[in-house]
C-alpha positions as CSV (number, residue, x, y, z in Angstrom):
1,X,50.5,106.4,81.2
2,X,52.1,108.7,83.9
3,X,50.7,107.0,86.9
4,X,52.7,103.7,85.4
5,X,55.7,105.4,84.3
6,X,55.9,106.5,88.2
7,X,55.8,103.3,89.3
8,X,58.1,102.0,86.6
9,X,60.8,103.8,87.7
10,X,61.5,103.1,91.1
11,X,61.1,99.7,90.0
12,X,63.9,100.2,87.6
13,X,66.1,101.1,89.8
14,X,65.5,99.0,92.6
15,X,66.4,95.9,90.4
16,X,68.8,97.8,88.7
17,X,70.6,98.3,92.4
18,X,70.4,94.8,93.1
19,X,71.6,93.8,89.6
20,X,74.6,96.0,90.1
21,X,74.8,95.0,94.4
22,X,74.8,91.1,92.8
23,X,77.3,92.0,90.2
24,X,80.0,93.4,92.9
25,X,79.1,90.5,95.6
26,X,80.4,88.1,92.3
27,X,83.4,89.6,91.7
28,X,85.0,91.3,94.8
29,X,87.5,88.1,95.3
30,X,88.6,89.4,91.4
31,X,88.9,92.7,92.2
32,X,91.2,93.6,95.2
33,X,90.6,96.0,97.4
34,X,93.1,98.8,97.7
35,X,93.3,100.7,101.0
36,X,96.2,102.8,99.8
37,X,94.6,104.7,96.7
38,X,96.2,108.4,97.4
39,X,95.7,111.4,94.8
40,X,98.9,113.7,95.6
41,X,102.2,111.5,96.7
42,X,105.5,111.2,96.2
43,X,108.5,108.3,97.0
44,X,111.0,108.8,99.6
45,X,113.7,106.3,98.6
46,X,116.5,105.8,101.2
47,X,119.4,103.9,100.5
48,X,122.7,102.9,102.3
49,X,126.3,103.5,101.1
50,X,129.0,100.8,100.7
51,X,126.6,98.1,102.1
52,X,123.2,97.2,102.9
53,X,121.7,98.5,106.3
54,X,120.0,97.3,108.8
55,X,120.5,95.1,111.9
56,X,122.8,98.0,113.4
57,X,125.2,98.4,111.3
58,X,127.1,101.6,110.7
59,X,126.4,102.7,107.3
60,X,125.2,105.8,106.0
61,X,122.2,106.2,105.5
62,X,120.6,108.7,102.5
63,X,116.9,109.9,101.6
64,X,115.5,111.5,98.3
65,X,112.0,112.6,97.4
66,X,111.0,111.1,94.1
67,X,107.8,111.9,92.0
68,X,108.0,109.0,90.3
69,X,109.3,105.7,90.2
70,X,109.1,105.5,86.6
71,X,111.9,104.2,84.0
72,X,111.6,107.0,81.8
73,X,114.0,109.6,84.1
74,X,117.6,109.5,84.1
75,X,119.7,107.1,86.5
76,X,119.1,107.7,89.9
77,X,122.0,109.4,92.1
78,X,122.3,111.0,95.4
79,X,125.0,113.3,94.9
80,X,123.9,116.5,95.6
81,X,120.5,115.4,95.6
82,X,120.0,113.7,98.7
83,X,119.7,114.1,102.7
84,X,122.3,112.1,105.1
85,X,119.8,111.3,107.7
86,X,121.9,109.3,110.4
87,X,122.6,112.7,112.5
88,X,119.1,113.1,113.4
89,X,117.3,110.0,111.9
90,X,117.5,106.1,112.4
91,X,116.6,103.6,109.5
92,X,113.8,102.1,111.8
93,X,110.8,104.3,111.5
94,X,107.2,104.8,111.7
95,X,105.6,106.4,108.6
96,X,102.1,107.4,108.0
97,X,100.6,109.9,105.3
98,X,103.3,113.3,105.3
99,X,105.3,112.3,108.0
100,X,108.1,110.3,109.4
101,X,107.4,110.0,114.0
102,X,110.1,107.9,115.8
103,X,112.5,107.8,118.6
104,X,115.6,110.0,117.0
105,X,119.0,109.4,117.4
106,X,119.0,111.2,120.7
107,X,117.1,108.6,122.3
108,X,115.7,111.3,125.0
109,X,112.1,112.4,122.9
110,X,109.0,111.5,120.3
111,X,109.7,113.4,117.1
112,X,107.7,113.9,114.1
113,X,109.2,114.4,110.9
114,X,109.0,115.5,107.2
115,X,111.5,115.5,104.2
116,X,111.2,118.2,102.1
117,X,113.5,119.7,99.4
118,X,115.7,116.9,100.6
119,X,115.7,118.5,104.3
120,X,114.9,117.0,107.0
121,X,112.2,119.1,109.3
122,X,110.8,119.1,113.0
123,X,107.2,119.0,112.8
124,X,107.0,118.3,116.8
125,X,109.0,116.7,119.1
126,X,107.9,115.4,123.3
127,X,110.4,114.5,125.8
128,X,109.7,111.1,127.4
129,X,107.4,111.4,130.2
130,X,107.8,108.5,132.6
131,X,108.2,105.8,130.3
132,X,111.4,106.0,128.0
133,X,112.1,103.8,124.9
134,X,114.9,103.4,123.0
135,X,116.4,104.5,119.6
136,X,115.1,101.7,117.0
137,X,113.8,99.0,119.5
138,X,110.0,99.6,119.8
139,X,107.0,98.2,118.2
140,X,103.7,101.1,117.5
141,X,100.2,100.6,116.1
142,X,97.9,103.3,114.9
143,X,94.7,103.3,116.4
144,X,93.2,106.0,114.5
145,X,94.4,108.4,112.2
146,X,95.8,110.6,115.3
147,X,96.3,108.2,117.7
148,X,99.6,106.3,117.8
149,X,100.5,104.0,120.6
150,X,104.2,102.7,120.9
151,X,105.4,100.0,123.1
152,X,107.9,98.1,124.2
153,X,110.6,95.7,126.9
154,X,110.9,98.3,129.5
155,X,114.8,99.1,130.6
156,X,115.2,95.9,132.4
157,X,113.0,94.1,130.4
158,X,111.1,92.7,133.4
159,X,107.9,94.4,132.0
160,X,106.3,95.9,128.8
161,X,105.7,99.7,129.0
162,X,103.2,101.9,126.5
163,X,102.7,105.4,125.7
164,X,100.0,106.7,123.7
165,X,100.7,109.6,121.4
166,X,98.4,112.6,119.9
167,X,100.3,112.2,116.5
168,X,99.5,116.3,115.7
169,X,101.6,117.8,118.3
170,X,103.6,114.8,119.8
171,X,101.7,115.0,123.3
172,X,101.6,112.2,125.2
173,X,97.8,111.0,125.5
174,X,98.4,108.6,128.7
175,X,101.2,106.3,129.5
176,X,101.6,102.8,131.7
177,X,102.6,99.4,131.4
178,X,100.7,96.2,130.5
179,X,99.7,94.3,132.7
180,X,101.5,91.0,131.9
181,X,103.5,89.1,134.6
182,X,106.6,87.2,133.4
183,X,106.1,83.7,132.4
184,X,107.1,81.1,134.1
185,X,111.2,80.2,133.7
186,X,111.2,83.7,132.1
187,X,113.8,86.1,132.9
188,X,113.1,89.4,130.4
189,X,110.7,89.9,127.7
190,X,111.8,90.4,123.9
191,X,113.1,93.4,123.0
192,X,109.9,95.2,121.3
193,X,107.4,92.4,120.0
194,X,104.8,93.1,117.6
195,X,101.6,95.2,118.2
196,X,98.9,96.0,115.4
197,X,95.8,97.3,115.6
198,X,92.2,95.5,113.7
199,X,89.9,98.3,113.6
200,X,86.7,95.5,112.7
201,X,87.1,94.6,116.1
202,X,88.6,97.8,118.1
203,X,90.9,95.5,119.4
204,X,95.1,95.7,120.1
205,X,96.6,92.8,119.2
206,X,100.6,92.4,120.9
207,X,102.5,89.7,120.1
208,X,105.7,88.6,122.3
209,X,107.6,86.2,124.2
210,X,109.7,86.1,127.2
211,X,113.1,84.4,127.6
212,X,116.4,83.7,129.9
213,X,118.7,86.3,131.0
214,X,121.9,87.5,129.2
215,X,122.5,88.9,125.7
216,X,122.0,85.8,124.0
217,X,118.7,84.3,125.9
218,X,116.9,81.6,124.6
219,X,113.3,82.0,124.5
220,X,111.2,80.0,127.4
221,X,107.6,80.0,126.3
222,X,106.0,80.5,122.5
223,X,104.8,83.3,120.7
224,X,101.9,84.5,122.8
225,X,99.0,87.6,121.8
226,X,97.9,89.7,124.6
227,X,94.7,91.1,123.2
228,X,94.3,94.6,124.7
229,X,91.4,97.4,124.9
230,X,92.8,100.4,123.3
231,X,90.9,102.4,125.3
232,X,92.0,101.7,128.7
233,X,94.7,99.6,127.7
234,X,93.6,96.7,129.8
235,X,94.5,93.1,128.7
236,X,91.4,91.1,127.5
237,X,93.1,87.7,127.1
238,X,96.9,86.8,127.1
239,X,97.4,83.2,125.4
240,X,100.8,81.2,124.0
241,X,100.5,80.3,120.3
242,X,99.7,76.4,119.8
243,X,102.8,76.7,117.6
244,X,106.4,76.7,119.5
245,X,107.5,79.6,117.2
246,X,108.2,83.0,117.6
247,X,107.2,86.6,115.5
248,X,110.2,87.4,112.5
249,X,111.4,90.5,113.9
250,X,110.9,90.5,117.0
251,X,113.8,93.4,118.2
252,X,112.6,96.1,115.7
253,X,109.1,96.1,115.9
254,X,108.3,96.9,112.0
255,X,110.0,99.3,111.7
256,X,112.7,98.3,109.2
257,X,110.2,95.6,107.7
258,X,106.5,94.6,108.0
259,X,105.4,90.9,109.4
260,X,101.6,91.2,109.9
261,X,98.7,92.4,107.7
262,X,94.8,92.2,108.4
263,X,92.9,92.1,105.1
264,X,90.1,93.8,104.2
265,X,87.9,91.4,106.0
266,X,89.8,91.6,109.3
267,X,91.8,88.4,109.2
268,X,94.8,89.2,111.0
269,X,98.2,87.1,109.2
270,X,101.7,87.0,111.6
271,X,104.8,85.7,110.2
272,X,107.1,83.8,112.6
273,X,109.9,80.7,113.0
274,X,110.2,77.5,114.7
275,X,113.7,75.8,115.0
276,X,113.7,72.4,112.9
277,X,115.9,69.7,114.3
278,X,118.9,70.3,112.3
279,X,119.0,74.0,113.7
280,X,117.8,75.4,110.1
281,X,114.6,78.3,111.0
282,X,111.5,77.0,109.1
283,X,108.9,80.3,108.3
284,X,105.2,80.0,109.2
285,X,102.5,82.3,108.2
286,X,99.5,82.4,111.2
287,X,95.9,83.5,110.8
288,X,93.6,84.9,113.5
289,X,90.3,84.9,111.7
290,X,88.0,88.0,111.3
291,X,86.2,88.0,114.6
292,X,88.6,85.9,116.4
293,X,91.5,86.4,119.2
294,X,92.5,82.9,118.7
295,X,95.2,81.2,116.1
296,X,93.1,79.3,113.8
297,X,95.0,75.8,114.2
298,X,95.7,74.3,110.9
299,X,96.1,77.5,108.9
300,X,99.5,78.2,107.4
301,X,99.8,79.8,104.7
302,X,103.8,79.9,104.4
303,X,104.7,77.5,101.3
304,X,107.5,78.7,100.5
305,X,111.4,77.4,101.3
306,X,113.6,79.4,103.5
307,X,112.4,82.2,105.5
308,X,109.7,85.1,105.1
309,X,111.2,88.4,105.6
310,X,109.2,91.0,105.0
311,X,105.4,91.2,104.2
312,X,103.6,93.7,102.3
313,X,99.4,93.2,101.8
314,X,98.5,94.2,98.2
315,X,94.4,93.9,98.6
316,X,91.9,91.4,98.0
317,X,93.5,87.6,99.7
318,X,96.9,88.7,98.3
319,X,100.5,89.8,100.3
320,X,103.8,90.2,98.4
321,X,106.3,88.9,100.4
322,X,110.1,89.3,100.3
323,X,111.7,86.2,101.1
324,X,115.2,84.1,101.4
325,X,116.2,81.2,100.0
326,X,118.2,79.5,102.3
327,X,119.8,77.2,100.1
328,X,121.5,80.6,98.4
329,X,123.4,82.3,101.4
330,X,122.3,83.1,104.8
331,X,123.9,86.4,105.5
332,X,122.8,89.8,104.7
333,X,124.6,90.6,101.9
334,X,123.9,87.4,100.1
335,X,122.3,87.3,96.6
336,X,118.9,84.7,98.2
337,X,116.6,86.8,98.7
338,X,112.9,87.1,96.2
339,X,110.0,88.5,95.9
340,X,106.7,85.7,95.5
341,X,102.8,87.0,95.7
342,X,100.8,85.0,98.3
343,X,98.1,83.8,97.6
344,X,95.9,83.6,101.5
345,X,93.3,81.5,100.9
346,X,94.7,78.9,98.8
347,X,97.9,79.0,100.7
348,X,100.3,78.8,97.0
349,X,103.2,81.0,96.5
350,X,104.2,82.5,92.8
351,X,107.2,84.4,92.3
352,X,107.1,87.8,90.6
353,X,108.1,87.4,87.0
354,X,109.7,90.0,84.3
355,X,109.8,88.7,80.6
356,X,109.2,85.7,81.3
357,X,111.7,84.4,84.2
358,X,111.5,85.0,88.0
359,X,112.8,88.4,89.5
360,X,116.7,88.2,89.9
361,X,117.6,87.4,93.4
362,X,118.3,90.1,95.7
363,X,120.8,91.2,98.3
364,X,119.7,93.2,101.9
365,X,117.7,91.7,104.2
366,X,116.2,94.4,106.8
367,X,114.5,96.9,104.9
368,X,111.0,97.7,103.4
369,X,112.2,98.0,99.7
370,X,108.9,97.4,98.6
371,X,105.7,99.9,98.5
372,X,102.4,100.1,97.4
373,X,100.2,102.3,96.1
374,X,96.8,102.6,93.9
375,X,97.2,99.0,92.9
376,X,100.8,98.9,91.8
377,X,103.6,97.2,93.8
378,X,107.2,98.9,93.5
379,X,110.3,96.6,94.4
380,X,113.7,97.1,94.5
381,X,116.3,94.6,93.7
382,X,120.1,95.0,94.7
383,X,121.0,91.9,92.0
384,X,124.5,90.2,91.5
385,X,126.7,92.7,89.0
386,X,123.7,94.9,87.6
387,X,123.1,98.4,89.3
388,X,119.9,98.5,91.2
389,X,116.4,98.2,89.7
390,X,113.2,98.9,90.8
391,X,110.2,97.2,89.4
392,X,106.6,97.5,88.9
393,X,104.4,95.3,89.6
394,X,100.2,95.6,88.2
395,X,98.3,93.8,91.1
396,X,95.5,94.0,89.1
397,X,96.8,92.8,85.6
398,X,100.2,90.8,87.4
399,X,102.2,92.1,85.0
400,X,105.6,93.5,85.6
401,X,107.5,96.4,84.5
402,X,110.6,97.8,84.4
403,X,110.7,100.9,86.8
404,X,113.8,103.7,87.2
405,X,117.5,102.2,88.3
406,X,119.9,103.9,90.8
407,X,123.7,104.7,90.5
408,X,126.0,101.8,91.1
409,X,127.2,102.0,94.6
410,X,123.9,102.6,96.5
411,X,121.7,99.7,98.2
412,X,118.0,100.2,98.9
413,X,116.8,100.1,102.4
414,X,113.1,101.5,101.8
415,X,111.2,102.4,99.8
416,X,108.2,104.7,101.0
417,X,105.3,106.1,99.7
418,X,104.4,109.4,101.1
419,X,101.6,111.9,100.6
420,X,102.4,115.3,99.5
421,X,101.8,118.1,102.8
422,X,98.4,119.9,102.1
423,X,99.1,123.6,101.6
């Protein structure tokens, strides 16, 4: 009786692994995947005063740390509660885990940042090297946890510099410039591009396009991905889009709003415009499948009206995306702006919904006023005659709730999710 219980039980478990391995192969398309779950966070919510941000304009610009973005707290104020950041800090920024790393203000230095008790503190700061980058017009990609590379138009914009970063201390790792030479009819090269980085493949993937000369080029060749080794830096394969469009975003570099996501799988999704023949922009959303360097012609997954904005990948074959409606105003401070959930693979669109009826429309355009975290979505809406909301939205059950809502006289410009420094 021993000798077969023995052998019973690894044969127990061995079809009780594959019962449980068949179980999760069946449903992991039900169940996203959430790259974001953190234990110990809090949200930095930055707003603007008088107007929304963004795009330059002079506004002030103030932070607060938040435990919670729940509706059961009072109203939401800055008086005496928040940081003014525009001194030191611009809107456009690179954040990842406890800390805030951009070009400041000064526009002379690499600086690393955290807000705490509502102050803004140096981590570490680098003065430029040989390459030197502007305030708010650079595009970066993380290529580990430690490594950050930023990039962009050098001063003349006749080439594209990079500098790699050791994100603990700010040091510059190496520094250069691609090897890309300007396109045919091309006088300068977009401001920043796009850069990301799809750790399946160890691969950098940049996207950019070159133009004519003067403050108001027009661009001379379409969107085109330089696929680089992060190692060296070299450039594997430089190709134009089959598409005559061109990224969303292309001076700021993600750092007021994000445009690209790879998924779990390592399909990597671009957002970007082509001009219809009435002069109206009409959006696109690009694949380069998992594997792949190459557009997969055929593929878009953009269904709604108007233009995508900003893009925000929620697990699974899902992104929320923020969105305008063109038919609704144009400008930045226009109420046309939504929130929909994309679905990828099927390529439909479905606004988010609360009791019933869609999200009211929004006002702001350049920001990231959405964040994720452990399978919950938080939005914020800047609605017609209402004091801003913020709502929460269950990826898992789509359900939405309400969440806290701010002061009258503030406008959200991002909202981040930030870990909690480890003591």
């Amino acid at each position: 009786m021993k000798k077969f219980r023995f052998l019973y039980l690894p044969l127990l478990a061995l079809m009780t692994a594959f019962s449980f391995a068949s179980c999760s192969d069946d449903n992991k398309n039900d169940i996203p995947d959430d790259p974001t779950l953190i234990e110990d966070y809090h949200f930095d919510l930055w707003v603007a005063l008088d107007r929304h941000g963004g795009m330059a304009r002079d506004v002030q610009t103030l932070v607060r740390s938040l435990g919670s973005l729940d509706a059961d707290q009072p109203e939401i104020n800055f008086e005496g509660k928040g940081t003014e950041v525009n001194a030191i800090l611009s809107l456009e920024t690179i954040y990842k885990g406890a800390y805030y790393y951009q070009v400041p203000v000064s526009g002379d230095r690499f600086a690393k940042y955290r807000i705490e008790n509502n102050r803004i503190i140096t981590v570490a700061e680098r003065r430029f090297k040989t390459n030197t980058f502007s305030t708010r017009k650079y595009t970066h990609a993380w290529i580990d946890d430690n490594t950050l590379v930023i990039m962009a138009a050098s001063g003349d914009a006749k080439s594209i510099i990079w500098t790699k970063l050791n994100a603990e201390d700010m040091s510059i790792i190496d520094e250069g410039t691609l090897d890309i030479a300007m396109p045919e009819g091309g006088e300068m090269f977009t401001t920043s591009g796009i850069l990301n980085y799809r750790k399946q493949d160890n691969k950098l993937f940049y996207f950019y396009y070159a133009k004519s000369g003067g403050k108001r080029g027009k661009r001379v060749i379409p969107m085109t991905t330089a696929v680089i080794n992060p190692a060296t830096m070299t450039v594997e394969s430089n190709k134009p889009c089959f598409l005559d469009c061109e990224m969303v975003g292309t001076a700021y570099g993600e750092l007021l709003q994000t445009t690209t996501l790879i998924t779990d799988n390592g399909d990597l999704y671009i957002a970007c415009v082509t001009d219809d023949s009435d002069g109206k922009e009409h959006s696109h959303l690009l694949r380069i499948p998992a594997g792949s360097t190459d557009f997969e012609e055929g593929y878009d997954g953009c269904t709604i009206s108007g233009k995508l904005i900003s893009l925000l990948y929620i697990g699974g074959k899902e992104a929320l995306a923020y969105a305008r409606d063109d038919e609704m105003g144009t400008s930045i401070d226009d109420f046309s702006h939504y929130y929909t959930v994309l679905d990828l693979n099927a390529k439909t669109s479905s606004r988010v919904m609360f009791e019933g009826k869609p999200l009211d429309y929004s006002g702001g355009r350049f920001s990231s006023r959405m964040a994720y975290v452990n399978h919950k979505a938080y939005i914020g809406v800047d609605a017609k005659d209402t004091n801003p909301q913020i709502y929460i939205y269950d990826v898992a059950t789509k359900t939405t709730i309400k969440g806290a809502s701010m002061a009258s006289g503030y406008y959200f410009e991002q909202i981040r999710v930030v870990e909690d420094v480890k003591q």
